[in-house]
DSSP file (Angstrom, degrees, kcal/mol; ACC not computed):
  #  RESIDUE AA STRUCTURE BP1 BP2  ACC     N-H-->O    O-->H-N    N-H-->O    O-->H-N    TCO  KAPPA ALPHA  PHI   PSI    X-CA   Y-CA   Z-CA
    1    1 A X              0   0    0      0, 0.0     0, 0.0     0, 0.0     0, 0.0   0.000 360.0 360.0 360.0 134.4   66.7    2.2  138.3
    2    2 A X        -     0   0    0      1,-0.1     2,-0.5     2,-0.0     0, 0.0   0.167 360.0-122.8 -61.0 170.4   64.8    0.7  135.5
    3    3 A X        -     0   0    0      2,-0.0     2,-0.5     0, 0.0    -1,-0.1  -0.938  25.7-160.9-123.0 119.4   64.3   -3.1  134.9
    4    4 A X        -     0   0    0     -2,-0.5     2,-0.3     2,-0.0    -2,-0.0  -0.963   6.8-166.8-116.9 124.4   65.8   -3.9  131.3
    5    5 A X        -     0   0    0     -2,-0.5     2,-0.2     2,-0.0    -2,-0.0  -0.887  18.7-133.6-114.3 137.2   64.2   -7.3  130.1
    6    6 A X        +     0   0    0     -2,-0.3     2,-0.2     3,-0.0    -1,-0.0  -0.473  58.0  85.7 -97.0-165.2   66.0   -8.5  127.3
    7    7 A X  S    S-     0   0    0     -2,-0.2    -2,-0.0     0, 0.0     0, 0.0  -0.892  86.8 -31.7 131.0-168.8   64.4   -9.7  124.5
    8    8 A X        -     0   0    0     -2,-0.2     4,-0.1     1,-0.2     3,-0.0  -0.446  54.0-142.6 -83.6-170.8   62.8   -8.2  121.0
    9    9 A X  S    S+     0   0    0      2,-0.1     2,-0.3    -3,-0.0    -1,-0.2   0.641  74.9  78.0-112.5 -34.8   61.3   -4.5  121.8
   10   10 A X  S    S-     0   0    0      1,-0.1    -2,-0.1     2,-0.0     2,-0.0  -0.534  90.1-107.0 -94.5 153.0   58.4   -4.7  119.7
   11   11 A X        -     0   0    0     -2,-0.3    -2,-0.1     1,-0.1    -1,-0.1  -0.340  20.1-163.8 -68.5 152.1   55.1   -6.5  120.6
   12   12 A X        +     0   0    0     -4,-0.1     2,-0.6     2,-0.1    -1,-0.1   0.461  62.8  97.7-121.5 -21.7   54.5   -9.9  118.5
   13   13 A X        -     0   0    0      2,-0.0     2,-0.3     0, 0.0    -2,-0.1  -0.573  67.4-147.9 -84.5 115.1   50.6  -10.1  119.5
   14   14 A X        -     0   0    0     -2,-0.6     2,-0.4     1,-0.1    89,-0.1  -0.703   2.6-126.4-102.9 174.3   48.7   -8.9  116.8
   15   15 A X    >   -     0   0    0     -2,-0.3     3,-1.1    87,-0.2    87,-0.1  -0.834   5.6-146.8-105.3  99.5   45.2   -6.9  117.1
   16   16 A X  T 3  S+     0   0    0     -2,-0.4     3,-0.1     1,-0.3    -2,-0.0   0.266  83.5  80.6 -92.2  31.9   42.3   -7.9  115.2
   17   17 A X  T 3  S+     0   0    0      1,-0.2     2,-0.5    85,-0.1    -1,-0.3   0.855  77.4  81.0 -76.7 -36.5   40.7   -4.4  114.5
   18   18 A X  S <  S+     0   0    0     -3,-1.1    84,-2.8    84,-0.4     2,-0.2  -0.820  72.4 112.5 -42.4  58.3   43.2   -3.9  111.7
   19   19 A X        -     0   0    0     -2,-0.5     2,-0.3    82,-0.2    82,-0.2  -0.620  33.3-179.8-128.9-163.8   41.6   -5.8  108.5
   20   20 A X        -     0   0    0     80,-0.5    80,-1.6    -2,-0.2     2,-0.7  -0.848  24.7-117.4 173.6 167.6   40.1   -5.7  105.4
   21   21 A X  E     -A   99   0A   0      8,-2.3     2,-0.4    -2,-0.3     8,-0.3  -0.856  14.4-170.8-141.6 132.3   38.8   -8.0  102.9
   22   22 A X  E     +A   98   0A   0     76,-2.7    76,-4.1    -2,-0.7     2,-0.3  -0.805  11.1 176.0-116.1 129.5   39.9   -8.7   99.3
   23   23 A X  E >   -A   97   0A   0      4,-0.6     3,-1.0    -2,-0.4    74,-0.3  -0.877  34.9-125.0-130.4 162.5   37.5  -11.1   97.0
   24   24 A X  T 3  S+     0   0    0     72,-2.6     2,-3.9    -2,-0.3    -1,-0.3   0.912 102.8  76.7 -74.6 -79.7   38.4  -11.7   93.3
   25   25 A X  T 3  S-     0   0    0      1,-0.2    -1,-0.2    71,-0.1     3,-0.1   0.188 123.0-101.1  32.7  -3.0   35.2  -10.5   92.1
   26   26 A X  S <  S+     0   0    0     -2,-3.9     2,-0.6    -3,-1.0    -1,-0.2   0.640  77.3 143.5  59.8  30.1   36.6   -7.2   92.8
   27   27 A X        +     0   0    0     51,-0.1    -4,-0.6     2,-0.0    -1,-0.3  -0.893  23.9 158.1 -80.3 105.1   34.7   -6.7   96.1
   28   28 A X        +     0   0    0     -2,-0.6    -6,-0.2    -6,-0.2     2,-0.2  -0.633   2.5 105.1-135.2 177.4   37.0   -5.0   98.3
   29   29 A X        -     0   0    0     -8,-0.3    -8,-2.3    -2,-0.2     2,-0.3  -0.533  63.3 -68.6 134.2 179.7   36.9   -2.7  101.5
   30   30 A X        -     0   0    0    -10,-0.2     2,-0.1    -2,-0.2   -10,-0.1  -0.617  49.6-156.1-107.1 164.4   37.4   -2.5  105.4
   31   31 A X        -     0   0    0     -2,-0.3    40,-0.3   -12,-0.1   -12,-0.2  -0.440  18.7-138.4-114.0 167.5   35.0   -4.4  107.2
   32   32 A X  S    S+     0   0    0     38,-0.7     2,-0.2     1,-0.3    39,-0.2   0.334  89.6   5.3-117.4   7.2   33.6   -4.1  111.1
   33   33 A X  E     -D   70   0B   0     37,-0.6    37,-2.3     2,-0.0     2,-0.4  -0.656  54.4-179.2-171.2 108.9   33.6   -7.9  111.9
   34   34 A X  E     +D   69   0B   0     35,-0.2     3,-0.3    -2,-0.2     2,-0.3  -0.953  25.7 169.8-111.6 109.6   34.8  -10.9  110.0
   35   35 A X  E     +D   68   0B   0     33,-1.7    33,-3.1    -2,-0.4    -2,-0.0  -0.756  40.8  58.6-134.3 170.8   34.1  -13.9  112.2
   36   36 A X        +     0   0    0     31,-0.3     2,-1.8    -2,-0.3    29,-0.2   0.387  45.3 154.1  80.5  13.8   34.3  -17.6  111.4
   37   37 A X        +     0   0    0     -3,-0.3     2,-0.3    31,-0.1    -1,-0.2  -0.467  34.8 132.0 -82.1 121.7   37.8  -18.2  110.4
   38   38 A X        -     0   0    0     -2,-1.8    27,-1.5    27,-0.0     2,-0.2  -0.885  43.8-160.9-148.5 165.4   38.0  -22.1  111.4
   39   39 A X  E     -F   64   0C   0     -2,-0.3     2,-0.4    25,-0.2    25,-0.2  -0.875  14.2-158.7-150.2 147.9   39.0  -25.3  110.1
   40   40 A X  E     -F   63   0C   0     23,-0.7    23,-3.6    -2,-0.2     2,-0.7  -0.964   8.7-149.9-134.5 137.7   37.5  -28.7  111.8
   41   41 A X        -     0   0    0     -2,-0.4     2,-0.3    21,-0.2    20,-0.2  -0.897  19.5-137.4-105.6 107.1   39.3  -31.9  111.4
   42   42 A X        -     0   0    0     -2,-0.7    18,-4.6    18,-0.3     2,-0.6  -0.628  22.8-129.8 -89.3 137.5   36.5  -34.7  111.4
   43   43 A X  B     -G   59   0D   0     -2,-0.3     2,-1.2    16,-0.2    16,-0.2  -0.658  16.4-156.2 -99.8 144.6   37.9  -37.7  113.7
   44   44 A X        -     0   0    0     14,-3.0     2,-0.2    -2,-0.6    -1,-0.1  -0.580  11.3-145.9-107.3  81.2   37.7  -41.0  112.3
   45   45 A X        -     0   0    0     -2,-1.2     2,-0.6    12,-0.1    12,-0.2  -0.197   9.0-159.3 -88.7 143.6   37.6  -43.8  114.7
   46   46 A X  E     -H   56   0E   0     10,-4.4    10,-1.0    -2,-0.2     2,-0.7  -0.751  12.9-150.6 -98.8 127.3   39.0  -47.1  114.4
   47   47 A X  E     -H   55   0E   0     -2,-0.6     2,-0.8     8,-0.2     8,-0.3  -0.904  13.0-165.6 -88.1 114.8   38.4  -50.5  116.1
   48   48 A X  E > > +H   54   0E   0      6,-3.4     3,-1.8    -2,-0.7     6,-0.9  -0.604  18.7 166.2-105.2  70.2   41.5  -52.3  116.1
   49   49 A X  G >>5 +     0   0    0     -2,-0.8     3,-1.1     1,-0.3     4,-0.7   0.788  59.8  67.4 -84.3  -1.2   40.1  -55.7  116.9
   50   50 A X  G 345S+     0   0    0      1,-0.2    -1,-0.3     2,-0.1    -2,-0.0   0.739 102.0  57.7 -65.0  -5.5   43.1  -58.2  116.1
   51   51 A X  G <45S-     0   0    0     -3,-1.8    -1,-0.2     3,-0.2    -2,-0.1   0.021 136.0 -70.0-123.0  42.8   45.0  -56.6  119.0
   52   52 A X  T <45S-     0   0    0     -3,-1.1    -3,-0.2     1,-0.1    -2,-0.1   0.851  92.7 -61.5  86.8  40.5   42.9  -56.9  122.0
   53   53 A X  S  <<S-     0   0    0     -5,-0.8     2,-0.4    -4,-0.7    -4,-0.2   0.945  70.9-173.4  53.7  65.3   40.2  -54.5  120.9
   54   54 A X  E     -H   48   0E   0     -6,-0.9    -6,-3.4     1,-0.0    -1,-0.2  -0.875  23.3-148.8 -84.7 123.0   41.9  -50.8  120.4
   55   55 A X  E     -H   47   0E   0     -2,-0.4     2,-0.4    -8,-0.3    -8,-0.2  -0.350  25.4-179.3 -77.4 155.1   40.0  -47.9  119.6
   56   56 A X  E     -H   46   0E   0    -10,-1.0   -10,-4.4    -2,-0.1     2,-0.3  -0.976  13.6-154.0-164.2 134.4   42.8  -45.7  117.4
   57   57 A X        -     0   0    0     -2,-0.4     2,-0.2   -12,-0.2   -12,-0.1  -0.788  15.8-177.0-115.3-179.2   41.4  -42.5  116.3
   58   58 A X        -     0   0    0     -2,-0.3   -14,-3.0   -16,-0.0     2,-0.5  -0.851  32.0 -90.2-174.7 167.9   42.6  -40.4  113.0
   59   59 A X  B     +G   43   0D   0    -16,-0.2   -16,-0.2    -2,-0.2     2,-0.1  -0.616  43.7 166.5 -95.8 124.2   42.3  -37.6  111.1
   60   60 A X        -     0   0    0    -18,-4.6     2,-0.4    -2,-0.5   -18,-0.3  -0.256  49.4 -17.4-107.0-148.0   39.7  -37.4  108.2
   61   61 A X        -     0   0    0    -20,-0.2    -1,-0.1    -2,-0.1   -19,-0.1  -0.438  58.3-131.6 -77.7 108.8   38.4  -34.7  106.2
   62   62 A X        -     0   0    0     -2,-0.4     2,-0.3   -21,-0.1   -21,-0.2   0.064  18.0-168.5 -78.2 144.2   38.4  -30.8  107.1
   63   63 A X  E     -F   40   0C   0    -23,-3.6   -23,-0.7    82,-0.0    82,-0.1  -0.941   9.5-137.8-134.3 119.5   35.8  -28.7  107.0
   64   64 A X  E     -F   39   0C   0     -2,-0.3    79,-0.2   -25,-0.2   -25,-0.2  -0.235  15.5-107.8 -98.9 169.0   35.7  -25.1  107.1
   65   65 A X        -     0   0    0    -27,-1.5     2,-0.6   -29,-0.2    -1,-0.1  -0.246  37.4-110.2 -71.9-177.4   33.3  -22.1  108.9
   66   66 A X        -     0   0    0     76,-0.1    76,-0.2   -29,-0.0     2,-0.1  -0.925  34.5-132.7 -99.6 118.6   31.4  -20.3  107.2
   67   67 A X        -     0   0    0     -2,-0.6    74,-2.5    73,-0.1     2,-0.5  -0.522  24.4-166.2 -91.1 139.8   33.1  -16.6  107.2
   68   68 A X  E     -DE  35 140B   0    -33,-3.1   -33,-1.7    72,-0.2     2,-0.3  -0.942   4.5-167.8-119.2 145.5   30.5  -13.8  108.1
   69   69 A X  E     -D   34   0B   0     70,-4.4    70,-0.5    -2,-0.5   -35,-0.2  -0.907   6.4-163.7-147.6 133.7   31.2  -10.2  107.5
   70   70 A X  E     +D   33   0B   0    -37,-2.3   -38,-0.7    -2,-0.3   -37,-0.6  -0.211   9.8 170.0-106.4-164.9   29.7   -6.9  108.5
   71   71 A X        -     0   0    0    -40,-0.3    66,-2.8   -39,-0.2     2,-0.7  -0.821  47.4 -99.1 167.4 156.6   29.9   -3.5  107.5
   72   72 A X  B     -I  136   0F   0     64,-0.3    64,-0.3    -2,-0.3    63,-0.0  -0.801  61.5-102.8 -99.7 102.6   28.0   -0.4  108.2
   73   73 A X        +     0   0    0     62,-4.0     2,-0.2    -2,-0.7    62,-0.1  -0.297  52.0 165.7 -60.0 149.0   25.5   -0.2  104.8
   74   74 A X        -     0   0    0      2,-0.4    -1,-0.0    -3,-0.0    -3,-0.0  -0.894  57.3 -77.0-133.3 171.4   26.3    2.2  102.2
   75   75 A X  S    S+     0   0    0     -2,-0.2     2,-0.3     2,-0.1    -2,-0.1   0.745  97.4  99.5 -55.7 -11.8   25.7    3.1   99.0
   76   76 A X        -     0   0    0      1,-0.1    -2,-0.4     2,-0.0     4,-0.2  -0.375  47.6-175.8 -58.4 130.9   27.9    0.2   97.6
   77   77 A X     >  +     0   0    0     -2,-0.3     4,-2.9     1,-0.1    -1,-0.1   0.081  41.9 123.4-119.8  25.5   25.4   -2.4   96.7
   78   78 A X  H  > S+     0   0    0      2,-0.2     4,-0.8     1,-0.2    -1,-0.1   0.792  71.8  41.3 -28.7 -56.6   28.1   -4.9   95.8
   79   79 A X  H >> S+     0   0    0      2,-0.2     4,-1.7     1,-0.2     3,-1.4   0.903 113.8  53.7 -74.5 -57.0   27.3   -7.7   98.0
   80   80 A X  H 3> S+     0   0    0      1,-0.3     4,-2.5    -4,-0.2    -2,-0.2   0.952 106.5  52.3 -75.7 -39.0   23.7   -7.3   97.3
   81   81 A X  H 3X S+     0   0    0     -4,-2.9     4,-1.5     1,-0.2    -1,-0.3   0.656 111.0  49.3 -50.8 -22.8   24.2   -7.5   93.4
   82   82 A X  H <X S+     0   0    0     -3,-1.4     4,-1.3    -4,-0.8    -2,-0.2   0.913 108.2  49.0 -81.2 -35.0   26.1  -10.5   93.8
   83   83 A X  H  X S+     0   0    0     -4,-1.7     4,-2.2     2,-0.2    -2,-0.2   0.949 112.7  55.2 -30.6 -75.4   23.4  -12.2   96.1
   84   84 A X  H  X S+     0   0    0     -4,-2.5     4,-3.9     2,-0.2    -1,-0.2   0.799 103.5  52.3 -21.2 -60.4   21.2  -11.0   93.3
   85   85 A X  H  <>S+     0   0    0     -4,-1.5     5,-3.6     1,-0.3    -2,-0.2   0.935 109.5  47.2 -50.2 -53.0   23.1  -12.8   90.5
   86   86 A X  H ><5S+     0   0    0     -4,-1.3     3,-0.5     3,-0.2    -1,-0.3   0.619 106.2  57.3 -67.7 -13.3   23.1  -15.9   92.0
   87   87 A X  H 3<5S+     0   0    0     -4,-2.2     2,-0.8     1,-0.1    -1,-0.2   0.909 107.5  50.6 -88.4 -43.0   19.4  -15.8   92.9
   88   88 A X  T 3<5S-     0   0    0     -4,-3.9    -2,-0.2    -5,-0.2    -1,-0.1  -0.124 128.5 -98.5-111.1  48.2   18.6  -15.3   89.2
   89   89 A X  T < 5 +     0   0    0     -2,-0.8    -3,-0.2    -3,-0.5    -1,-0.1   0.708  58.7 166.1  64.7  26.5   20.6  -18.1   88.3
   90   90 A X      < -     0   0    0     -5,-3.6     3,-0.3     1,-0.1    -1,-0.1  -0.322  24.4-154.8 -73.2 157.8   24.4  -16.9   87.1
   91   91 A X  S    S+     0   0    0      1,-0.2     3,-0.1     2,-0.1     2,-0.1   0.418  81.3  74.5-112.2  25.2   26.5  -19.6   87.0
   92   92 A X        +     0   0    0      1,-0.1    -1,-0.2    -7,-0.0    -6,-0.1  -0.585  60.6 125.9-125.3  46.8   29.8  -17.7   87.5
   93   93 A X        +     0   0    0     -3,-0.3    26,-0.2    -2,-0.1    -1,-0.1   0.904  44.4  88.9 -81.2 -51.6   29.1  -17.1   91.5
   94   94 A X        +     0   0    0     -3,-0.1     2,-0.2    24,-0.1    24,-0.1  -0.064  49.6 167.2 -72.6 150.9   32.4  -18.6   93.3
   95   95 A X        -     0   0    0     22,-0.3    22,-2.0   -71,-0.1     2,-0.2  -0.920  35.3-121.1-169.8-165.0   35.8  -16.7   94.0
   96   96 A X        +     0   0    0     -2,-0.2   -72,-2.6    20,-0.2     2,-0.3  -0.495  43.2 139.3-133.2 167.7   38.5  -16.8   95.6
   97   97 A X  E     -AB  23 114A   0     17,-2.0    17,-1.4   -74,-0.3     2,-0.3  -0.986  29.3-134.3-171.4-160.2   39.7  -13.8   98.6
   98   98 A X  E     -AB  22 113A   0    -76,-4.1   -76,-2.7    -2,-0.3     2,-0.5  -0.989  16.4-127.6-167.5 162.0   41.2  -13.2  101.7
   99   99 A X  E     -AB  21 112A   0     13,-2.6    13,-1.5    -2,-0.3     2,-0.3  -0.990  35.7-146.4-131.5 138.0   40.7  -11.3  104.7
  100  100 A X  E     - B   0 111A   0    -80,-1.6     2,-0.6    -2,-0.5   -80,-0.5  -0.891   1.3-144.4-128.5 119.9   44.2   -9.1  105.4
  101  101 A X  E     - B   0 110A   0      9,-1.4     8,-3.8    -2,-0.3     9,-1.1  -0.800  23.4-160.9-118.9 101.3   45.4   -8.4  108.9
  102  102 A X  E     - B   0 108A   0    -84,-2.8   -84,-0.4    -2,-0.6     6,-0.2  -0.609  16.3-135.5-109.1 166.4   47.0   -5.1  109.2
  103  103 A X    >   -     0   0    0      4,-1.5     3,-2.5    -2,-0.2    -1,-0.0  -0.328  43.9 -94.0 -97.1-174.4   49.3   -3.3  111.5
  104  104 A X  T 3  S+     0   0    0      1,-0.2    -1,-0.1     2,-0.1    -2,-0.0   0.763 128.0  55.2 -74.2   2.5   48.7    0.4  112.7
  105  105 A X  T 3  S-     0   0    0      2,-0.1    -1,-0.2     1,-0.0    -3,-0.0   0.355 120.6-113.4 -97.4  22.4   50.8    1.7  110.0
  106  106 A X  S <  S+     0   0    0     -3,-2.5     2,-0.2     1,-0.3    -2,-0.1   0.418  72.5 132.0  73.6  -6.1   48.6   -0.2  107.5
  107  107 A X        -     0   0    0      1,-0.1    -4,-1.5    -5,-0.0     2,-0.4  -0.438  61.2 -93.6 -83.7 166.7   51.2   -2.7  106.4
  108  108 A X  E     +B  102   0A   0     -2,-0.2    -6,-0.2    -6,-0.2     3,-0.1  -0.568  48.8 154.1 -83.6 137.5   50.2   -6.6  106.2
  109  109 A X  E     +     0   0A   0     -8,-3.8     2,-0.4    -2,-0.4    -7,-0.2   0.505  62.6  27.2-123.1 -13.8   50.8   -8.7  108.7
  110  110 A X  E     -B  101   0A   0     -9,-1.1    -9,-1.4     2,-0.0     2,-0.4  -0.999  53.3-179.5-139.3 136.6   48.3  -11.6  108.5
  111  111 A X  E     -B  100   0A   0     -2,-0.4    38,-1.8   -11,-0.2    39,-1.4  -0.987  10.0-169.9-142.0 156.9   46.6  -13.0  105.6
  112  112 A X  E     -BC  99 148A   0    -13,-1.5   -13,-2.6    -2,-0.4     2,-0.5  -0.961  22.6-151.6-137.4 113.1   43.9  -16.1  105.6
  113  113 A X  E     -BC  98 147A   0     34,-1.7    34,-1.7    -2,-0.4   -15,-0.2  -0.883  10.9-156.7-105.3 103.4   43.3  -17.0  101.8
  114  114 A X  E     -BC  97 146A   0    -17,-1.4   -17,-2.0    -2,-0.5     2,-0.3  -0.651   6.1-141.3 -89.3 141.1   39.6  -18.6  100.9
  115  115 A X        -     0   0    0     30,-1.5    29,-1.2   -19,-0.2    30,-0.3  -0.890  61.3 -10.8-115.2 148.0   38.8  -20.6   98.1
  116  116 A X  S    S+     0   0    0     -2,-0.3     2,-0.4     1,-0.2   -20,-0.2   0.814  85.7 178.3  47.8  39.2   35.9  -21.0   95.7
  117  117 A X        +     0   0    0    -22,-2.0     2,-0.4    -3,-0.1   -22,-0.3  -0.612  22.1 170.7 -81.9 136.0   33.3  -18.7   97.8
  118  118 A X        -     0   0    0     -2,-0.4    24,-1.2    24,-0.3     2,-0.5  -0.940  33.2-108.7-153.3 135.9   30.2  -17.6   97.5
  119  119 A X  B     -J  141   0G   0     -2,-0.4    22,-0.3   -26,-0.2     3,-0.1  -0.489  25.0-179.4 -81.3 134.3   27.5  -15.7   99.9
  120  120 A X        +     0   0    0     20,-3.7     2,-0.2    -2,-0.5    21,-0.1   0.507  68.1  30.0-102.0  -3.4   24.7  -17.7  101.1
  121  121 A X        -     0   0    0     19,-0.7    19,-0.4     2,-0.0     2,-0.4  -0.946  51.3-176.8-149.9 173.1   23.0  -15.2  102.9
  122  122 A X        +     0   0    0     -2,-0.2     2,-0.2    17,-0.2    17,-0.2  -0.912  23.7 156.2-176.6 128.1   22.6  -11.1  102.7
  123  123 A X  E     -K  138   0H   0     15,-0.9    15,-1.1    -2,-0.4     2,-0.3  -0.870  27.0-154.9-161.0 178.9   20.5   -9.7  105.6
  124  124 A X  E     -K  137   0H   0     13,-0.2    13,-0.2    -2,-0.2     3,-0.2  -0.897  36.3-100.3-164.5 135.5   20.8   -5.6  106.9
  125  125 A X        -     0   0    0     11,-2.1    -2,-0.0    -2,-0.3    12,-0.0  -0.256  60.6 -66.1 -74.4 153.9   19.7   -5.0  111.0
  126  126 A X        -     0   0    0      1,-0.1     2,-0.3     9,-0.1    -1,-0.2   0.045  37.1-115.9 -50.0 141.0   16.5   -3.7  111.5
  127  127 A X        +     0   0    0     -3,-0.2     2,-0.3     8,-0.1    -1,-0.1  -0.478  37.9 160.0 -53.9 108.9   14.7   -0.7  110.8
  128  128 A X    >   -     0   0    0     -2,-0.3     3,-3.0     3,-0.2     5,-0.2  -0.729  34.7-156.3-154.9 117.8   13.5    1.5  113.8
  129  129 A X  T 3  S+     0   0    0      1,-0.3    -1,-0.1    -2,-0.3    -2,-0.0   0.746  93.5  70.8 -70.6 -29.0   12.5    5.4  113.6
  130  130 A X  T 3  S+     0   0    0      2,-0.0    -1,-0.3     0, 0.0     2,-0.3   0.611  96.5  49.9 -67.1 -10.2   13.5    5.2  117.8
  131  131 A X    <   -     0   0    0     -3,-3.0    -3,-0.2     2,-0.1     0, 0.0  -0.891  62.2-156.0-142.9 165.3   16.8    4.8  117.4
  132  132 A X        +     0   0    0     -2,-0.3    -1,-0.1     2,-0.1    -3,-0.1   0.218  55.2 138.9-114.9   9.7   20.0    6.9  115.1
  133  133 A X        -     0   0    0     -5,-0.2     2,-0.3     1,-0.1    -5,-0.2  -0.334  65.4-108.5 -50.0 151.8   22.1    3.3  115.3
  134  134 A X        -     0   0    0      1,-0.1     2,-0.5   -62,-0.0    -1,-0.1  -0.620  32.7-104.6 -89.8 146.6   23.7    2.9  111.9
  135  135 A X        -     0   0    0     -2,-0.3   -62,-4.0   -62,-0.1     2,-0.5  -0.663  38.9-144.0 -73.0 109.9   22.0   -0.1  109.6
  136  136 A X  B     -I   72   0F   0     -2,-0.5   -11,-2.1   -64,-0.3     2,-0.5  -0.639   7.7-143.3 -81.2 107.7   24.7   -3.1  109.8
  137  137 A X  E     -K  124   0H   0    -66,-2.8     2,-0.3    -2,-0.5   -13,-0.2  -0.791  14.6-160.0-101.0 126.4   25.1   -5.2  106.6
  138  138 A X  E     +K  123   0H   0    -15,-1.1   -15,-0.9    -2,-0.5     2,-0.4  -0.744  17.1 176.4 -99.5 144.0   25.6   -8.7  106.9
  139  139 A X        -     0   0    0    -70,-0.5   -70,-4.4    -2,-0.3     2,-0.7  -0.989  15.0-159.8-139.0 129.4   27.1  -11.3  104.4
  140  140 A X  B     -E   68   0B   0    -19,-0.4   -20,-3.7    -2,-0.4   -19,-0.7  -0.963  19.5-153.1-119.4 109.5   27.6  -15.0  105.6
  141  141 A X  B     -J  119   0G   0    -74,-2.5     2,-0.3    -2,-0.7   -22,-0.2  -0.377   7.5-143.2 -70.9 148.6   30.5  -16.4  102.7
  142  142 A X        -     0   0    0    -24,-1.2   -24,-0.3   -76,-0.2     2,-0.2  -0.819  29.2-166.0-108.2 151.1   30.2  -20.5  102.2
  143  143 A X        -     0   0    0     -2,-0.3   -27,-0.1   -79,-0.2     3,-0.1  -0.895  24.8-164.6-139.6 166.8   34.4  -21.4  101.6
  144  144 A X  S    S+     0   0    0    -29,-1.2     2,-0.2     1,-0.6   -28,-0.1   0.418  81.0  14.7-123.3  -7.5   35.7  -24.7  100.3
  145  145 A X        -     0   0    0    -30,-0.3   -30,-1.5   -82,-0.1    -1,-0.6  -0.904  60.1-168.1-173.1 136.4   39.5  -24.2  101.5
  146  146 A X  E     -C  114   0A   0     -2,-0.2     2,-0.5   -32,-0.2   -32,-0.2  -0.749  11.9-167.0-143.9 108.9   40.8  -21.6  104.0
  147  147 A X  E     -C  113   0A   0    -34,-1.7   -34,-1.7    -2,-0.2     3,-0.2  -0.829  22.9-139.3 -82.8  90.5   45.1  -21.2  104.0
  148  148 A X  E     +C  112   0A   0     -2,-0.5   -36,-0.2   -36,-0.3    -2,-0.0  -0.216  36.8 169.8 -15.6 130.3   46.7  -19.3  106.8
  149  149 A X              0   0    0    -38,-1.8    -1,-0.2     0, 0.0   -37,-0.2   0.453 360.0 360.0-138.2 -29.0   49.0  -17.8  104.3
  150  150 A X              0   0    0    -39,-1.4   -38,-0.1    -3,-0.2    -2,-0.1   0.256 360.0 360.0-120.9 360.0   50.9  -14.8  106.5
């Protein structure tokens, strides 16, 4: 006889293979690694000495990672044209995105919303005639704001 546990039937844990990443700047596409979604809470400690010297900690001012994301190179040279711009001095560099957490039937289930971003690095893995690995393009985003939004 089966063992019927109740509870809901579908799994709640979701799977972070599923993504893709949406930038205003109209840089869009599925990704093979997006790593660095953080937020750090700097603690801010207090000496409380009218009351028999108490340390009292609290929260100050959040700071976020830095999001890096890879890709398999192609001919899109997106990333690297923005890189560009900003090396020869545009001042219209920042935007806003999100990286979008999907289920397998491709609807959304997670989204983490960035603000004012901008890449601060551009690198693609090395070149080596010994091996048929595909060339891996990297972009490490700078964020000012990152919102759990989904």
């Amino acid at each position: 006889m089966a063992v019927v546990t109740q509870g809901p039937a579908e799994d709640v844990e979701y799977v972070g293979s599923w993504f893709s990443v949406e930038l205003g700047n109209g840089i869009t596409g599925n990704f093979t690694e997006a790593s660095g979604l953080s937020m750090d809470i700097e603690v801010v400690t207090i000496i409380d000495a009218a009351k028999d010297t108490v340390t009292r900690k609290r929260p100050g001012q959040a700071s976020y990672g830095d999001i890096t994301l890879k890709r398999t190179l192609s001919a899109d040279k997106s990333f690297w044209e923005w890189c560009k711009k900003i090396r020869d001095g545009d001042k219209k560099y920042r935007t806003d995105g999100a990286i979008v957490l999907h289920d397998m039937a491709g609807d959304e289930i997670g989204r983490w919303q960035f603000s004012n971003a901008w890449p601060s690095n551009w690198s693609a893995s090395d070149l080596d005639v010994g091996s048929d690995d595909p060339i891996i393009e990297t972009v490490k985003l700078e964020i000012e704001l990152l919102e759990r939004k989904k």
